[in-house]
C-alpha positions as CSV (number, residue, x, y, z in Angstrom):
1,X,0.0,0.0,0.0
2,X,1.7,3.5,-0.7
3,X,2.2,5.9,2.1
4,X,0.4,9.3,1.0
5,X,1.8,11.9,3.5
6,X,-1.3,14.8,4.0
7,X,-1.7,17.9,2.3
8,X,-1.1,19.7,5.8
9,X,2.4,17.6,6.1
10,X,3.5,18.1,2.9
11,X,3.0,22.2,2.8
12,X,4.9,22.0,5.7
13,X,7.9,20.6,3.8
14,X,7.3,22.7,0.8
15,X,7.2,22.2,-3.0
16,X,7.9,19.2,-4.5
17,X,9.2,18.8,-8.3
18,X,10.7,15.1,-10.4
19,X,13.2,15.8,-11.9
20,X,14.1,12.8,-14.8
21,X,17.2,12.9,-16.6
22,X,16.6,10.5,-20.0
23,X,19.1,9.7,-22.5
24,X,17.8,6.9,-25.3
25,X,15.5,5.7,-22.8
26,X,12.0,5.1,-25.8
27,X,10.5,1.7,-24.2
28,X,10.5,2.7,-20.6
29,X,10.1,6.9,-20.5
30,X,6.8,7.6,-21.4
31,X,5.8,4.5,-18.9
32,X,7.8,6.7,-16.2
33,X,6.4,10.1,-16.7
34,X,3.0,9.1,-16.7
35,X,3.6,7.6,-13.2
36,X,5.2,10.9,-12.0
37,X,2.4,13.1,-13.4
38,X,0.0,11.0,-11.8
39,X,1.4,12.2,-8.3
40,X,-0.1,16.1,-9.2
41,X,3.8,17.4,-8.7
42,X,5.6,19.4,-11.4
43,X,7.5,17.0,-13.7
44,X,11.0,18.2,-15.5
45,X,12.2,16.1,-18.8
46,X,15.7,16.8,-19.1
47,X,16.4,14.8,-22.4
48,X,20.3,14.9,-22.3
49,X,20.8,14.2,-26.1
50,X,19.3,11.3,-26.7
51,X,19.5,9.5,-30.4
52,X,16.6,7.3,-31.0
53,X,12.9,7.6,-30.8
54,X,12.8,9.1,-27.0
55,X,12.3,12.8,-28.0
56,X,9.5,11.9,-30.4
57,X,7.6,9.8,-27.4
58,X,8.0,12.3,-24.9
59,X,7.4,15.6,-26.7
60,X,3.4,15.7,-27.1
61,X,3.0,14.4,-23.4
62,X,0.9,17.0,-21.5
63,X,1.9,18.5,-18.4
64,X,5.7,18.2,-18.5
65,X,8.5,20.9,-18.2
66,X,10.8,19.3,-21.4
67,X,14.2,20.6,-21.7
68,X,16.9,19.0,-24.3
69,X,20.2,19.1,-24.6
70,X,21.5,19.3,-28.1
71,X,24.2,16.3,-27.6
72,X,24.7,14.1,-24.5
73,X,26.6,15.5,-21.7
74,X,25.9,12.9,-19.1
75,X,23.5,12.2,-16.2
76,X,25.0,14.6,-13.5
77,X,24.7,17.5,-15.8
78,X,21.3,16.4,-17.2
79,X,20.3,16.9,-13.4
80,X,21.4,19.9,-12.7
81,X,19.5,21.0,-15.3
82,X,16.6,20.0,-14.1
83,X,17.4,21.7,-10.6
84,X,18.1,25.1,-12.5
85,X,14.6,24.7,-14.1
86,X,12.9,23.0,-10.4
87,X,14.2,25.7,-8.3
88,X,12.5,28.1,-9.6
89,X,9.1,26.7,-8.7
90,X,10.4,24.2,-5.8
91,X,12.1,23.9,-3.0
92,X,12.6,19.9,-3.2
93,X,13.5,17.7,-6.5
94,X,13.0,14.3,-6.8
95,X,15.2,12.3,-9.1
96,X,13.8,9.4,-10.9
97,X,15.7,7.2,-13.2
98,X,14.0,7.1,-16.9
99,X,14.3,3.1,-17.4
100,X,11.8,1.7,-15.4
101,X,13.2,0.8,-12.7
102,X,11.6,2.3,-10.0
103,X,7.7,3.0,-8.6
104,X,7.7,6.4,-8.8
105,X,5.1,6.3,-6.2
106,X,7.5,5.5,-3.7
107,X,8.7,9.3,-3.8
108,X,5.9,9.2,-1.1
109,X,7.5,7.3,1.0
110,X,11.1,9.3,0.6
111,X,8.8,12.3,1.4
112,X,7.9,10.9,4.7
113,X,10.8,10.0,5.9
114,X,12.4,13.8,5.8
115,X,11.9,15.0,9.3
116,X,10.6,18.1,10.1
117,X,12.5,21.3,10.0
118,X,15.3,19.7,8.1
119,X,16.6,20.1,4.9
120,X,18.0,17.0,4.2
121,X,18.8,14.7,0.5
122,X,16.8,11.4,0.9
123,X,18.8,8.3,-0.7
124,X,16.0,5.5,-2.1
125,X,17.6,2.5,-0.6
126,X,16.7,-0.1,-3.2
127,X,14.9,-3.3,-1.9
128,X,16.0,-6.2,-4.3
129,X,19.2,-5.8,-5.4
130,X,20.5,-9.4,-4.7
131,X,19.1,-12.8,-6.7
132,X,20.0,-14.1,-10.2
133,X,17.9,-11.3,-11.8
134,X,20.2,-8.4,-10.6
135,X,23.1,-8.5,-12.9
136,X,26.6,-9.1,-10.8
137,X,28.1,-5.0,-12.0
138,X,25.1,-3.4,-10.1
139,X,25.6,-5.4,-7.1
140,X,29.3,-5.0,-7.1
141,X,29.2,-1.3,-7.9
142,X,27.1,-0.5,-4.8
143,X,29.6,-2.0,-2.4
144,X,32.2,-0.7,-4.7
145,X,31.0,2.9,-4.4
146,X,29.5,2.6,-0.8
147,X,33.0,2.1,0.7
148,X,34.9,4.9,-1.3
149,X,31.9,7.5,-0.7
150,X,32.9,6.5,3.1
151,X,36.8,6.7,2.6
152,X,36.3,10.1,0.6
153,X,34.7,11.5,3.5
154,X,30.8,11.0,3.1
155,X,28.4,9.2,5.4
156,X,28.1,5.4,5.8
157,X,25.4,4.4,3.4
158,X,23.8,1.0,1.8
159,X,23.1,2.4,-1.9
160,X,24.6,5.0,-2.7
161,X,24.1,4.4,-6.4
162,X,20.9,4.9,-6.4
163,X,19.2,7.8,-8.6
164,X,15.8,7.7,-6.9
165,X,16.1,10.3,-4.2
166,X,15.3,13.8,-2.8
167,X,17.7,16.8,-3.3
168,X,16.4,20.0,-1.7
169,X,16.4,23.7,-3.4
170,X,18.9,25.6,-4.0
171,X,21.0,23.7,-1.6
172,X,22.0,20.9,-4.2
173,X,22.8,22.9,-6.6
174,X,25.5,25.0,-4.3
175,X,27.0,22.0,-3.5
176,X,29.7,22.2,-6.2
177,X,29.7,19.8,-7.8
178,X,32.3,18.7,-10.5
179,X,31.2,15.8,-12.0
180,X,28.8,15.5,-14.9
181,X,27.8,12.2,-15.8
182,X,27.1,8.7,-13.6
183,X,30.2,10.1,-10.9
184,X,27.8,13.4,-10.2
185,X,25.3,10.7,-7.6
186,X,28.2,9.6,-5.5
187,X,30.0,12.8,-5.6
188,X,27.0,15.4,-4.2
189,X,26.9,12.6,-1.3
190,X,30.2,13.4,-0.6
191,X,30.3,17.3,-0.9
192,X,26.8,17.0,1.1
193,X,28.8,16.0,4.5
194,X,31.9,17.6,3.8
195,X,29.2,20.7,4.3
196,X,27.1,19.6,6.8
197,X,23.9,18.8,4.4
198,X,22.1,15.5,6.4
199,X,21.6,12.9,4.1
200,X,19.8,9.9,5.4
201,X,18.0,6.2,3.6
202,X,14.4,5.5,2.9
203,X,13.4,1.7,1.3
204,X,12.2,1.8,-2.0
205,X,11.2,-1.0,-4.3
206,X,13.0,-1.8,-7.3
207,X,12.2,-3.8,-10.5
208,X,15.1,-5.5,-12.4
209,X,13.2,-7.8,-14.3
210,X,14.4,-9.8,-17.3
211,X,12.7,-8.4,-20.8
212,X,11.2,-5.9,-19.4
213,X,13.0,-3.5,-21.5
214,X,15.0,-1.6,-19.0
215,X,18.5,-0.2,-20.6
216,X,20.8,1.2,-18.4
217,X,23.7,3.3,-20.0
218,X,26.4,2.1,-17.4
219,X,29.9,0.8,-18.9
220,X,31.5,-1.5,-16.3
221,X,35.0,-0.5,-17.6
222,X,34.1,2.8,-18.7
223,X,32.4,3.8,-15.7
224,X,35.0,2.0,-13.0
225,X,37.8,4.3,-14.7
226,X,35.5,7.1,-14.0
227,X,34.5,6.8,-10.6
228,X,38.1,6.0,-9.4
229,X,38.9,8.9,-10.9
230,X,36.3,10.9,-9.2
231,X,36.7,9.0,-5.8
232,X,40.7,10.0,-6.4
233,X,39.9,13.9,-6.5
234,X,38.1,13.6,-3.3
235,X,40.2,11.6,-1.6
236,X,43.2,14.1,-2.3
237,X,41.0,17.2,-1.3
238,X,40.0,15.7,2.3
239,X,43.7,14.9,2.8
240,X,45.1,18.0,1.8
241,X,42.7,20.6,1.9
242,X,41.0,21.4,5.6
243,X,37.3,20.8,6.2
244,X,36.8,24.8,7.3
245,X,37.9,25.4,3.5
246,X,36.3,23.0,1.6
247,X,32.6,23.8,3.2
248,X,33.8,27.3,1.7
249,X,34.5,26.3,-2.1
């Protein structure tokens, strides 16, 4: 049953926007935004480039905020689009991946769990992520990039791969951030505690299943390379550079 927190609760909080970066993402993204809309919050379509039949699916849907970029320039920066747009409408963005694979009427549930009088990002800690179904790089990368968004000076956290979460506005988007594409997830987590921004876990569910025509744009090589690279920058800046001054870049 989904958790609907009251209208009361919500006002509370503030104004809630999705935000959904897409990039070649046709079988799953019209499925996605439909499921967003239905929620009655603001929905931004960030299409970051994409090549095949996405921008034809997605561009007569009513009721969106669509943005493009003119070639691909990755996930992170597809995001921050979107918060440039959201912010000026919202004080809260919730990111939802564009391949199906998450309910986005779980966002409910991440909604409930930000406590009161806090401005907090809200991880969706993805229920299901183990059996013969989930493929052995997804797996792997969360413990992969868990332990190194720990060692680089973040929080102790059980997915922090996930792209179904809560950002809030303008607070995200002042967090610096460096990198643009798949590295941009672990590395706001990161610049979040090195600046005192709370970032906590909420369960979500999670659908991997086989032929259902999820794509996922991850590279195993491609993206390993990256994110050592990333976790490599931040790493050296803890070490060398004091926590007073890094709150301050």
């Amino acid at each position: 049953m989904t958790i609907t927190p009251s209208k009361a609760r919500r006002k509370t909080k503030g104004k809630f926007s999705f935000v959904i970066p897409v990039f070649n993402h046709q079988e799953k993204v019209k499925d996605v935004i439909t499921a967003c809309l239905k929620l009655g919050f603001p929905v931004f379509v960030v299409d970051d480039g994409s090549t095949d039949a996405t921008a034809e699916r997605i561009k007569h849907i009513k009721g969106i905020h669509l943005i493009r970029h003119n070639k691909n320039r990755g996930k992170g920066a597809a995001i921050i689009t979107g918060f440039l747009e959201a912010v000026k409408i919202s004080d809260w963005a919730i990111t939802v991946d564009a391949d199906g694979q998450h309910n986005p009427s779980d966002a409910m549930h991440l909604i409930s769990a930000i406590p009161d009088n806090q401005r907090t990002i809200v991880v969706g800690f993805r229920i299901g992520m183990s059996g013969n179904h989930v493929h052995w790089t997804s797996s792997f990368g969360r413990k992969f990039s868990n332990f190194w968004v720990f060692m680089a000076g973040g929080r102790k956290l059980s997915d922090t791969q996930s792209g179904f979460r809560i950002y809030p506005l303008p607070e995200a988007i002042e967090l610096n951030t460096k990198a643009e594409r798949f590295q941009f997830e672990v590395e706001i987590l990161v610049k979040a505690a090195w600046k005192g921004v709370p970032v906590i876990e909420a369960p979500v569910s999670v659908s991997y299943t086989p032929g259902s025509g999820r794509v996922s744009h991850f590279r195993p090589c491609v993206d390993f390379f990256r994110n050592s690279r990333t976790f490599c920058r931040l790493i050296v800046q803890r070490i060398f550079i004091p926590l007073s001054v890094r709150k301050r870049l």
